[in-house]
C-alpha positions as CSV (number, residue, x, y, z in Angstrom):
1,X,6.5,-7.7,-15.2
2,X,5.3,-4.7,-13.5
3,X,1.9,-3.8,-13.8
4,X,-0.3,-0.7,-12.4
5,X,-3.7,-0.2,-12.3
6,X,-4.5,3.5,-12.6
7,X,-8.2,4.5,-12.2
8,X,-10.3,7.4,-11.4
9,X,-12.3,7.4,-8.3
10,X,-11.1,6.4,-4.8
11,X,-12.2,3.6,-3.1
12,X,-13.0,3.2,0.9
13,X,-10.4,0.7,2.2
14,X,-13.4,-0.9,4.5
15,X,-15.4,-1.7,1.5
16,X,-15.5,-5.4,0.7
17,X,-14.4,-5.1,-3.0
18,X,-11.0,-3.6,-1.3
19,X,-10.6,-7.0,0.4
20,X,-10.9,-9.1,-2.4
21,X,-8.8,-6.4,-4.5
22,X,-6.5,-6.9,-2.0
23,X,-5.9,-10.9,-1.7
24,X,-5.7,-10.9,-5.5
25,X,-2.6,-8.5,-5.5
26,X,-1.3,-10.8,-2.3
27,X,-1.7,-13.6,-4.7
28,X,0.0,-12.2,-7.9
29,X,4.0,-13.0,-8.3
30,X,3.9,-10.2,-11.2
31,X,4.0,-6.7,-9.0
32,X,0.8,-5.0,-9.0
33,X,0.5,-1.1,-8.1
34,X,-2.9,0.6,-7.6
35,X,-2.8,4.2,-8.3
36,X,-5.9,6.1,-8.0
37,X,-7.0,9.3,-8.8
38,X,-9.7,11.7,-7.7
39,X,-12.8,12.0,-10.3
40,X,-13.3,15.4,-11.3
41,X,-16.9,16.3,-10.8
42,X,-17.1,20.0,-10.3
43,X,-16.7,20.3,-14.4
44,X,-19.9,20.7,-16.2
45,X,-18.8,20.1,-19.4
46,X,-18.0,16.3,-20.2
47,X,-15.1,16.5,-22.3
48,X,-13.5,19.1,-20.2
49,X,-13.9,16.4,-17.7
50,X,-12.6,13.7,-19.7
51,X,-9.7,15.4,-20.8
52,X,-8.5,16.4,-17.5
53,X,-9.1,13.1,-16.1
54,X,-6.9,11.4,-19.2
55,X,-4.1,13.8,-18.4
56,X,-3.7,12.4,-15.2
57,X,-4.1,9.0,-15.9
58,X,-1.3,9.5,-18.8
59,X,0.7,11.5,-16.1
60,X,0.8,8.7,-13.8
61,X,0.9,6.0,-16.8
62,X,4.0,7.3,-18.1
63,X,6.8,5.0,-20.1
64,X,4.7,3.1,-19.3
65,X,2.9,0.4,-22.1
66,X,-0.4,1.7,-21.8
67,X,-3.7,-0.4,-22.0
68,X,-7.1,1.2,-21.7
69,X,-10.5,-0.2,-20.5
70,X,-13.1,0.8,-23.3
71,X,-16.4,-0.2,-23.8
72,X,-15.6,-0.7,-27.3
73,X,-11.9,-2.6,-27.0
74,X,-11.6,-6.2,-27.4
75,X,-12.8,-8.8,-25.5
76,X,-11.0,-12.0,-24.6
77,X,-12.0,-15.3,-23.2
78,X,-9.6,-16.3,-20.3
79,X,-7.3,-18.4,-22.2
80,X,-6.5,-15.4,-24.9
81,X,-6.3,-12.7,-22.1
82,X,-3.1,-14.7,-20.7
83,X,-2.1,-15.3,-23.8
84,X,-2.1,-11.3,-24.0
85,X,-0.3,-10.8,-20.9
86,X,2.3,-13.8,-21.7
87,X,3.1,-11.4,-25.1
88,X,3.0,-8.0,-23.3
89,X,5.8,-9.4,-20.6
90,X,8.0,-10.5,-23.9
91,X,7.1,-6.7,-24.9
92,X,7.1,-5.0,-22.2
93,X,8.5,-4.6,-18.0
94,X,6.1,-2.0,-17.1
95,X,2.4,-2.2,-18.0
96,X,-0.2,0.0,-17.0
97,X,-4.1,-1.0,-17.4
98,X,-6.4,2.5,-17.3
99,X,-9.7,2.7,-16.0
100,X,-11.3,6.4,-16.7
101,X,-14.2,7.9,-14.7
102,X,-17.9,8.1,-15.2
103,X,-18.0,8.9,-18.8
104,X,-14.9,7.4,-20.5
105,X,-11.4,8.1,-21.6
106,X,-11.0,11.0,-23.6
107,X,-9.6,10.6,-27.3
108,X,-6.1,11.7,-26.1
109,X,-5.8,8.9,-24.0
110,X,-7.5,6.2,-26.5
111,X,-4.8,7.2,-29.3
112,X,-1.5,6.8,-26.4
113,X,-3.2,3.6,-25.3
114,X,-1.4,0.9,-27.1
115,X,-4.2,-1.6,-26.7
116,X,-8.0,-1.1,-25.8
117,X,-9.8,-3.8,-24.8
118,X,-13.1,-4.5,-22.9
119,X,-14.2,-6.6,-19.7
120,X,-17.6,-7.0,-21.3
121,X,-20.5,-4.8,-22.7
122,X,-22.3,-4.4,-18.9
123,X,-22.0,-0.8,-17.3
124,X,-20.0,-1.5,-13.9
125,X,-18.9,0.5,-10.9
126,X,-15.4,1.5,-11.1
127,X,-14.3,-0.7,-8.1
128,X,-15.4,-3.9,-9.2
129,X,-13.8,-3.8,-13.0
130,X,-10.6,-3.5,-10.8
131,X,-11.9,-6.4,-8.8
132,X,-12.6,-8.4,-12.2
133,X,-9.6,-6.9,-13.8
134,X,-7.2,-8.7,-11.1
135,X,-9.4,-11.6,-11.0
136,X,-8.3,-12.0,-14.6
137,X,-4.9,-10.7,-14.5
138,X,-4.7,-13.4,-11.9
139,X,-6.1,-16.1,-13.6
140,X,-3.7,-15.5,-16.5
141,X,-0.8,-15.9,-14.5
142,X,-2.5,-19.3,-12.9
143,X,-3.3,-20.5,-16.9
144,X,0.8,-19.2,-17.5
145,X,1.5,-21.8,-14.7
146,X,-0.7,-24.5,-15.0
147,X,-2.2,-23.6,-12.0
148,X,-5.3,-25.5,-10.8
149,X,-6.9,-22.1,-10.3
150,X,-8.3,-21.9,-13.7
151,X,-10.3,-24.9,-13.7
């Protein structure tokens, strides 16, 4: 299974989140692509921004099976999350998780998304639900393989 990870919002490749981001796409046998995109700050109005921030992310995402990161998507506990990935690779070759910018996806992107779900109900800074998504993503592929790594 292919998977990206398209966000808004660059990240400095000194920063220590980028290390850890890093080992956990070394780590993955499934091939993980990070694609970021520039937030869009100089709009004042914040669906303006959120719209133009959605096209890109469903520019980049496309035939792709998308899944967006919502505050209000599902949550899973570790076990169901691979269980979720272990269906999407009978689904699915090319997956692509979205992570919007500062205020959300916009509608347009919600209704293409063919799954929303939710790392949690905390407010987080963009770079570590990337960190915590691969952290998971990677954990589902340890659970897939009875890997130690889980326990």
């Amino acid at each position: 299974m292919k998977i990206s990870i398209c966000s808004i919002g660059k990240t400095n490749s000194k920063e220590p989140e980028n290390l850890l981001i890093n080992e956990y796409v070394k780590r993955l046998k499934w091939k993980v692509s990070l694609k970021e995109l520039v937030a869009i700050n100089s709009i004042k109005n914040i669906e303006t921004q959120k719209l133009r921030e959605s096209e890109s992310i469903i520019e980049l995402a496309q035939n792709s099976y998308i899944i967006s990161l919502d505050l209000q998507g599902k949550m899973f506990s570790s076990e169901e999350f691979a269980k979720f990935m272990n269906d999407l690779q009978m689904q699915s070759s090319d997956v692509c998780f979205c992570i919007g910018g500062s205020h959300g996806h916009h509608k347009s992107l919600l209704d293409k998304s063919r799954n929303i779900i939710s790392l949690g109900k905390l407010t987080m800074p963009h770079k570590l639900a990337r960190l915590i998504l691969l952290e998971q993503i990677y954990r589902a592929e340890s659970i897939l393989n009875n890997h130690p790594y889980h326990k």
